[in-house]
OpenMM code with the backbone's topology and positions (N, CA, C; nanometers):
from openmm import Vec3, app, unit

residues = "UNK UNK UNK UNK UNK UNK UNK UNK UNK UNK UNK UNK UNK UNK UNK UNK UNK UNK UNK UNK UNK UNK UNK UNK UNK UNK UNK UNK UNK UNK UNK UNK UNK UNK UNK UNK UNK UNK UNK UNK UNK UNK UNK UNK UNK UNK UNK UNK UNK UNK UNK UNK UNK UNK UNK UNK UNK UNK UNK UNK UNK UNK UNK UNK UNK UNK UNK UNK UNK UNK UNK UNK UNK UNK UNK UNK UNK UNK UNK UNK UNK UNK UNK UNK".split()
positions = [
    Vec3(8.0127, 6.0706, -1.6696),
    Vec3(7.9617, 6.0447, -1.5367),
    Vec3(8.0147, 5.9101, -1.4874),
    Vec3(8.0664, 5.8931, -1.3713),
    Vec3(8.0954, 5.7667, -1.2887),
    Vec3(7.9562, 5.7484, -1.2497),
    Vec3(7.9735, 5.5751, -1.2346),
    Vec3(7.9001, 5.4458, -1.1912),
    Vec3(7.8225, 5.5178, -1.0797),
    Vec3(7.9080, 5.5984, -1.0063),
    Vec3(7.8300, 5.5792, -0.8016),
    Vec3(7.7449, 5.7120, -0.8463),
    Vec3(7.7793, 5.8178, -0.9366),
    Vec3(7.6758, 5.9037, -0.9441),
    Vec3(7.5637, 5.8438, -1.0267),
    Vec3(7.5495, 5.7482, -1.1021),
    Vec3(7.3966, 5.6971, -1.1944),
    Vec3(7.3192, 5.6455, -1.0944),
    Vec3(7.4254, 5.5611, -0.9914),
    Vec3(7.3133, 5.4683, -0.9076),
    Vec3(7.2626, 5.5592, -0.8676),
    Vec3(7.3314, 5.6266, -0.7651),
    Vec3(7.2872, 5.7443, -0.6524),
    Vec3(7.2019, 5.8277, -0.7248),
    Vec3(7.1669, 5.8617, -0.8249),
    Vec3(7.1290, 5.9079, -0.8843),
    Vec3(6.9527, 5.8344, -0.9222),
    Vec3(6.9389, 5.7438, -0.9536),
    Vec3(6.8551, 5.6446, -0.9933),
    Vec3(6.7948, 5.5752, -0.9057),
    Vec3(6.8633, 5.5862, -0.7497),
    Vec3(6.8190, 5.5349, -0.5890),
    Vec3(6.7328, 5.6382, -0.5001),
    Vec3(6.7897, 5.7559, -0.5510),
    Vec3(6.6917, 5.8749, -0.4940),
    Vec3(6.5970, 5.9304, -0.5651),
    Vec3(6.5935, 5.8879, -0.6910),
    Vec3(6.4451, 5.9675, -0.7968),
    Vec3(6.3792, 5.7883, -0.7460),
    Vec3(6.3839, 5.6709, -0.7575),
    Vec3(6.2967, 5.5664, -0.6954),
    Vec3(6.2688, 5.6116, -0.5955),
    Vec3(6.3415, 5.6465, -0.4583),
    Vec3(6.2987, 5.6692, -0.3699),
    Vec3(6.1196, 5.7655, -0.3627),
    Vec3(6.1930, 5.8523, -0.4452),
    Vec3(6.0920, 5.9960, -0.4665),
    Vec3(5.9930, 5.9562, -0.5167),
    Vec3(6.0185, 5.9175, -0.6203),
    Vec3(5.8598, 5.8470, -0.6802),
    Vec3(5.8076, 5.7564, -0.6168),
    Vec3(5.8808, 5.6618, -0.5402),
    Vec3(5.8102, 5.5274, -0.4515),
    Vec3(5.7369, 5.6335, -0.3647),
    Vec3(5.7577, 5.7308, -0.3055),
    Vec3(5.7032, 5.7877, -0.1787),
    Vec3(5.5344, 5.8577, -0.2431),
    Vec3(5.6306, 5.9243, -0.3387),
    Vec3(5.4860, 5.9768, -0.4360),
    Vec3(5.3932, 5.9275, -0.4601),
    Vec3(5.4069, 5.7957, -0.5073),
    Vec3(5.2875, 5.6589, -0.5474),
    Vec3(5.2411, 5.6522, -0.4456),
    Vec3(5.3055, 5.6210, -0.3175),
    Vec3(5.2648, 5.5471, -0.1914),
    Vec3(5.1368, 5.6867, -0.1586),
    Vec3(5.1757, 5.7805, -0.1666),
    Vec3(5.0619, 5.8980, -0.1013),
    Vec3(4.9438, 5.8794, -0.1776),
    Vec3(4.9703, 5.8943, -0.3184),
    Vec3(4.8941, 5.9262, -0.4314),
    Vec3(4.7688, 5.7998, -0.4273),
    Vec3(4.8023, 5.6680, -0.3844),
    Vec3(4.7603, 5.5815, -0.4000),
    Vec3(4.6967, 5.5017, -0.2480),
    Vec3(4.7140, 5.6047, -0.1608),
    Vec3(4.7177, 5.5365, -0.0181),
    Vec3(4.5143, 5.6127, -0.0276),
    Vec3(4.4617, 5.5029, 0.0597),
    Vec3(4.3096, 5.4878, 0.0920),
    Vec3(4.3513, 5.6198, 0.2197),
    Vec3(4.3828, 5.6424, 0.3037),
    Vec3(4.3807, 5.6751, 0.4292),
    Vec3(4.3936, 5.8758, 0.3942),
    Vec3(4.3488, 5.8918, 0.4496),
    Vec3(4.3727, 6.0240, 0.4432),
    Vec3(4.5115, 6.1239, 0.5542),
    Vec3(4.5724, 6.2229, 0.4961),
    Vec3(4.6310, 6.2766, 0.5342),
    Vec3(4.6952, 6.3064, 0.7107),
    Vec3(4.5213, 6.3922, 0.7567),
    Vec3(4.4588, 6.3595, 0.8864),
    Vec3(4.4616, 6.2104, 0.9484),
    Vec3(4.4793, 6.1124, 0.8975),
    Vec3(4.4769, 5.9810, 0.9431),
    Vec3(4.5971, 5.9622, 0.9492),
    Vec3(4.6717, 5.9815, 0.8582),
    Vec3(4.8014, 5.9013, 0.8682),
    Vec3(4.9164, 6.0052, 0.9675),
    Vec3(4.9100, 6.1215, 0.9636),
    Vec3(4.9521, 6.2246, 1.0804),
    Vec3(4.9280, 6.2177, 1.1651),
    Vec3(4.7663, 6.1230, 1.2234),
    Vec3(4.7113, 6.1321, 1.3565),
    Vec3(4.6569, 6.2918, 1.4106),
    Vec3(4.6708, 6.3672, 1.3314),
    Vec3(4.6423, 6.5262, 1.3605),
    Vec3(4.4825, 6.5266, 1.3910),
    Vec3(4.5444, 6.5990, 1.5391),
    Vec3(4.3663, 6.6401, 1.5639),
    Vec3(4.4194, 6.7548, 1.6437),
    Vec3(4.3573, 6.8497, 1.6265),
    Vec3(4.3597, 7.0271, 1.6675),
    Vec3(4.3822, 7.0235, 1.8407),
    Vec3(4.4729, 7.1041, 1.8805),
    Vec3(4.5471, 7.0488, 2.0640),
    Vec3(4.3829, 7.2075, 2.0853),
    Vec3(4.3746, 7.3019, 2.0253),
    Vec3(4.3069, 7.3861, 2.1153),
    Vec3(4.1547, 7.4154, 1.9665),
    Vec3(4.0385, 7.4913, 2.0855),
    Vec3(3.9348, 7.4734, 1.9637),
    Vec3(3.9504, 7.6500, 1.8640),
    Vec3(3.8841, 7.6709, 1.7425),
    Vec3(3.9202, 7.7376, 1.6853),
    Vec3(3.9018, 7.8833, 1.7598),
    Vec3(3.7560, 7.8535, 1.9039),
    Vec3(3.7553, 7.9927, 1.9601),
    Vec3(3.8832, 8.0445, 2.0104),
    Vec3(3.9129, 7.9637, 2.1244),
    Vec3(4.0501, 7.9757, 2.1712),
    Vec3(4.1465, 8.0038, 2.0995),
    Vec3(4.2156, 7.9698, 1.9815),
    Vec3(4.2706, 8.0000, 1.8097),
    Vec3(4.2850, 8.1848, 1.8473),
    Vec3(4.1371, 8.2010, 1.7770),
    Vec3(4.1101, 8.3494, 1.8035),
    Vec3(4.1083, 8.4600, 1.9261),
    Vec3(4.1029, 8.3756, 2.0365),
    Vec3(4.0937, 8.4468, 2.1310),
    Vec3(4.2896, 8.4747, 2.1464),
    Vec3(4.3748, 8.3857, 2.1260),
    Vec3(4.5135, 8.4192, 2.1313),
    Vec3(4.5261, 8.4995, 2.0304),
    Vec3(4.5157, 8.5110, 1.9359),
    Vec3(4.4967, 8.6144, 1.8347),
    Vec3(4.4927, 8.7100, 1.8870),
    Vec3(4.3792, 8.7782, 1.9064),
    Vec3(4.3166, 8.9037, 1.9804),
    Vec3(4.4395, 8.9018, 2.0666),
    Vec3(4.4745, 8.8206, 2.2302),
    Vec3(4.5565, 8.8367, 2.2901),
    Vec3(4.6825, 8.9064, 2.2056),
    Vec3(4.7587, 8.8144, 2.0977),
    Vec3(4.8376, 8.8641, 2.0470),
    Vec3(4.8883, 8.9876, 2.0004),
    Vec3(4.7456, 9.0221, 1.9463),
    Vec3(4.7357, 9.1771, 1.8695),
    Vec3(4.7582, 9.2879, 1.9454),
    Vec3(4.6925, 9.2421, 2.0517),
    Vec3(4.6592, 9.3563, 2.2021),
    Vec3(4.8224, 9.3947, 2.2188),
    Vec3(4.8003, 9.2706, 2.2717),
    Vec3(5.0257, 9.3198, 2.3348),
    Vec3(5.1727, 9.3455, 2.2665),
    Vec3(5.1589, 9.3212, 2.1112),
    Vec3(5.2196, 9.3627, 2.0109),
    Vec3(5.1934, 9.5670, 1.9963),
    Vec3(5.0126, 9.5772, 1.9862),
    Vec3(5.0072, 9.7095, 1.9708),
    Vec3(5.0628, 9.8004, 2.1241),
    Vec3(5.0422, 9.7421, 2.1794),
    Vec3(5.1060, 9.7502, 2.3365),
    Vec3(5.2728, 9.8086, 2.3896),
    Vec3(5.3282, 9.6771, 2.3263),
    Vec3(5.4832, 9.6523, 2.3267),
    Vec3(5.4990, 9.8354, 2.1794),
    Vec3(5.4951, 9.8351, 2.1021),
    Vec3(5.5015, 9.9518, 1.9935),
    Vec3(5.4505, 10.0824, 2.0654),
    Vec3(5.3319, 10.0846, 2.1429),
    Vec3(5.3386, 10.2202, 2.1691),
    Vec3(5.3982, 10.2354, 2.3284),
    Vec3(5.4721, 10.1656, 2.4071),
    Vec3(5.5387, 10.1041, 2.5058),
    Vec3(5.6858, 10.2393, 2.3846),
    Vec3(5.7424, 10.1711, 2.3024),
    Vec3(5.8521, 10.2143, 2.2245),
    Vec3(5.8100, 10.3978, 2.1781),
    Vec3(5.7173, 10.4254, 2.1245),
    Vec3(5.6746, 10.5350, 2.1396),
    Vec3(5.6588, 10.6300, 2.2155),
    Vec3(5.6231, 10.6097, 2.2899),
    Vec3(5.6192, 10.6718, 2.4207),
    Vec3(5.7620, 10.7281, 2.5125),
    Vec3(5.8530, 10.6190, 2.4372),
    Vec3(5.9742, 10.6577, 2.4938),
    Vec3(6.0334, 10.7634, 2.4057),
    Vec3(5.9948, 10.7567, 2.2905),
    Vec3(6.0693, 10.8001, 2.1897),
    Vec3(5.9415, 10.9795, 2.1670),
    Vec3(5.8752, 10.9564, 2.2292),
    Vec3(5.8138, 11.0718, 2.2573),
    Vec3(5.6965, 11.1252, 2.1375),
    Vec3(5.6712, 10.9713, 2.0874),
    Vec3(5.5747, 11.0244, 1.9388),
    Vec3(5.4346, 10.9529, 2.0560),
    Vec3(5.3448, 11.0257, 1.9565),
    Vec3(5.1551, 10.9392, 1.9789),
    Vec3(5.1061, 10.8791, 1.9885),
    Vec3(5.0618, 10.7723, 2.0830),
    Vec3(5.0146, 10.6705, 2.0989),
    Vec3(4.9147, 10.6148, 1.9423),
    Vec3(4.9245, 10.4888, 1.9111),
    Vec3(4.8601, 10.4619, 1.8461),
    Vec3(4.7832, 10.3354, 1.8176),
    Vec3(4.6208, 10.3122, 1.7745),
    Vec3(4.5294, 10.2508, 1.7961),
    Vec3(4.5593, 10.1688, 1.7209),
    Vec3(4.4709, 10.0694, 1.7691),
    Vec3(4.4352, 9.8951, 1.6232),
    Vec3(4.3898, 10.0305, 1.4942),
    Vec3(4.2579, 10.0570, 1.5094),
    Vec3(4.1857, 10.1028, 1.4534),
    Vec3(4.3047, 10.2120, 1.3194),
    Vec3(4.3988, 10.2997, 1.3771),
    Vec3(4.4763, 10.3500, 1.3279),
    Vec3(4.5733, 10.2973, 1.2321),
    Vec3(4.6384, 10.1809, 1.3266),
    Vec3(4.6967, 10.0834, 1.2135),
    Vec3(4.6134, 10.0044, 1.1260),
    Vec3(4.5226, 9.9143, 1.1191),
    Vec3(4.4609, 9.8913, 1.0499),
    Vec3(4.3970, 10.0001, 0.9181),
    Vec3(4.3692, 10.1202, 0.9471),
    Vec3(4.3204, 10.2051, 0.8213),
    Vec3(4.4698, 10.2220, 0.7552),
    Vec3(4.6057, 10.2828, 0.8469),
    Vec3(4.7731, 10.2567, 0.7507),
    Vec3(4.7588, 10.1742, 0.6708),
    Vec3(4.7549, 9.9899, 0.7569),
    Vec3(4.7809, 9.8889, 0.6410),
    Vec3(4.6583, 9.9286, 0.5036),
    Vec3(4.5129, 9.9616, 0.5073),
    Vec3(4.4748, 9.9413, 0.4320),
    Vec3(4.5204, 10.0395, 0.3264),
    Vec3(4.6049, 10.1506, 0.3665),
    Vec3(4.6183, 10.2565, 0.2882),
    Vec3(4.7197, 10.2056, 0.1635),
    Vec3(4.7561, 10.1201, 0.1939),
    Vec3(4.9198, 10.1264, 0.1885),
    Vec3(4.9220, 9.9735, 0.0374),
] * unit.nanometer
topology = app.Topology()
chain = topology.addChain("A")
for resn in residues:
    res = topology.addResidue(resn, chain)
    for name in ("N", "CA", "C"):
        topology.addAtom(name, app.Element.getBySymbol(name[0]), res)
């Protein structure tokens, strides 16, 4: 092994571990140091959800319909996935 691969080598595992210590050892929590606080509340969360689900099952039997098969329900897919 050459010289520039040990350093380079020995500069980025310090690095790694300096960063590691620094978390491992930091008072502040995660949430603190990200500044993270939630942009919408968890109803809203769910209510895009639902939105989501709606117009996905929507957009699929939208494709069906063309293709000349059966419309099909949440309720329908949901018992598939559980089958499956």
């Amino acid at each position: 092994m050459d010289t520039f691969t040990v350093v380079s080598t020995v500069l980025v595992g310090a690095l790694v571990v300096t960063v590691l210590l620094l978390g491992l050892f930091s008072k502040r929590s995660t949430h603190e140091i990200l500044d993270w606080k939630p942009t919408r509340s968890p109803e809203v969360e769910a209510e895009n959800e639902l939105d989501d689900i709606e117009q996905m099952v929507a957009a699929q039997n939208e494709l069906r319909r063309r293709r000349g098969k059966p419309e099909r329900t949440l309720e329908d897919i949901e018992d598939e996935w559980r089958a499956s």
